[in-house]
N, C-alpha and C positions, 0 to 999 in steps of 0.2 A: 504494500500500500504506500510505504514512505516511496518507492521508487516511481511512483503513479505521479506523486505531487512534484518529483524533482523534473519528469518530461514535462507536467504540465506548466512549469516557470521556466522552460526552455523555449517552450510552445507561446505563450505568453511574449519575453522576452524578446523573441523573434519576431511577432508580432507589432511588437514597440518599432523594434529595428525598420521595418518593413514600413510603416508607418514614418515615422523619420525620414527614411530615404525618398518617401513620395513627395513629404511638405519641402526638403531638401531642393527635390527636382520643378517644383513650383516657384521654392524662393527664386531658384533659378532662371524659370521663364519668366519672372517678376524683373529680376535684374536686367535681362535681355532689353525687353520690353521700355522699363527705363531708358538705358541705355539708345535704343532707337528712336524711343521721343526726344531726348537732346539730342542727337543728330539732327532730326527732322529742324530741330529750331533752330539749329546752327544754320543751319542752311537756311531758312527761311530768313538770319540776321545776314548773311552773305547774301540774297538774291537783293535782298533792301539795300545795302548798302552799293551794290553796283549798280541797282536801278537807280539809286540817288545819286553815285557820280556819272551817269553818262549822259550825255549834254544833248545825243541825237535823239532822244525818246521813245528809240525802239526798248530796250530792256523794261521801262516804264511798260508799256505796251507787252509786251511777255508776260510780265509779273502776275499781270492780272489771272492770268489762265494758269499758272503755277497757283499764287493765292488760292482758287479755287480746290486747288488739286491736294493744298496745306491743309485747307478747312475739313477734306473729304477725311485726308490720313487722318488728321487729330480726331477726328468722330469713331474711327475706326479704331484709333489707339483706347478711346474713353470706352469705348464698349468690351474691348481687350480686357481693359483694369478691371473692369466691371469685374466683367465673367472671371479673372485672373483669380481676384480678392475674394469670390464667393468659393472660390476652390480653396482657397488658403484657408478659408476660414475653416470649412471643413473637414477640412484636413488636419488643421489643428486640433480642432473635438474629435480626429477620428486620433491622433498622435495620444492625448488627454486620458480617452477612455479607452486606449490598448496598454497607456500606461497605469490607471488606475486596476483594471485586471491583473497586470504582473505585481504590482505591490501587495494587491488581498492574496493572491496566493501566497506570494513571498511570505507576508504577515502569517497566513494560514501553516505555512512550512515552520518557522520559528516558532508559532507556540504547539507545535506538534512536538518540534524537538527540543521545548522545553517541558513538555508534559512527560516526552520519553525518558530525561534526565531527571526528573523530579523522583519518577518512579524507579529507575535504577540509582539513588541514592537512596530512596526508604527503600527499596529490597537489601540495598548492604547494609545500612543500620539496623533493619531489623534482622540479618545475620549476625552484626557485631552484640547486638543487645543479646541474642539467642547465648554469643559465646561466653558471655560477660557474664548472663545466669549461671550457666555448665559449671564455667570456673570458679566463681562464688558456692554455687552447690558442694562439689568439691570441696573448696577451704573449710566449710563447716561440716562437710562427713569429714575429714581430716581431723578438723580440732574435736570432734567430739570421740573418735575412738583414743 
């Protein structure tokens, strides 16, 4: 039975593990994600800043239809996050309660193996107490013959 509850904290554990590495590969696509939004704005402060120095008016004239093209990504990024941060969240509560399973067992295994010690120290005291009569019995058939 004790060997029941050590697979199932492995089982458990692994599960944590598993859990982790999925919020792991989220934070990741989180970071990306960032990452590609300041690009996008970089760029959109480099398309401003050439459209502001060119004196012929074409770049002005571009921008516009780039602009459009800024407005479309960034809706595209915000709905990203959206969806991004509803998976994190998730993932979190799923991280949370893979982890709060492996602690009851854990917890569950400790006070097992302290009810198992509890009981193998009164099994030997009540040997030691058993020997402790014997040999007192003894002293007094001793002293009385």
């Amino acid at each position: 039975m004790a060997g029941d509850i050590h697979a199932l904290i492995r089982l458990k554990k692994f599960a944590v593990d598993e859990a982790r590495r999925g919020l792991g590969e989220l934070l990741a696509h989180e970071a990306e994600l960032t990452r590609r939004e300041q690009a996008l704005e970089a760029g959109v402060r480099r398309e401003q800043e050439l459209a502001a120095a060119d004196t012929t008016g074409l770049s002005a004239m571009a921008y516009g239809r780039f602009a459009e093209s800024v407005v479309i990504d960034r809706g595209r990024f915000a709905a990203a996050r959206r969806n991004l941060e509803a998976a994190i969240a998730k993932q979190q509560d799923a991280v949370a309660e893979a982890f709060n399973a492996f602690k009851t067992a854990e917890i569950l295994q400790r006070q097992r193996d302290a009810r198992a010690a509890y009981a193998r120290a009164r099994k030997e005291q009540d040997t030691l107490d058993e020997i402790a009569a014997i040999n007192h019995a003894r002293r007094l058939a001793g002293a009385a013959a």
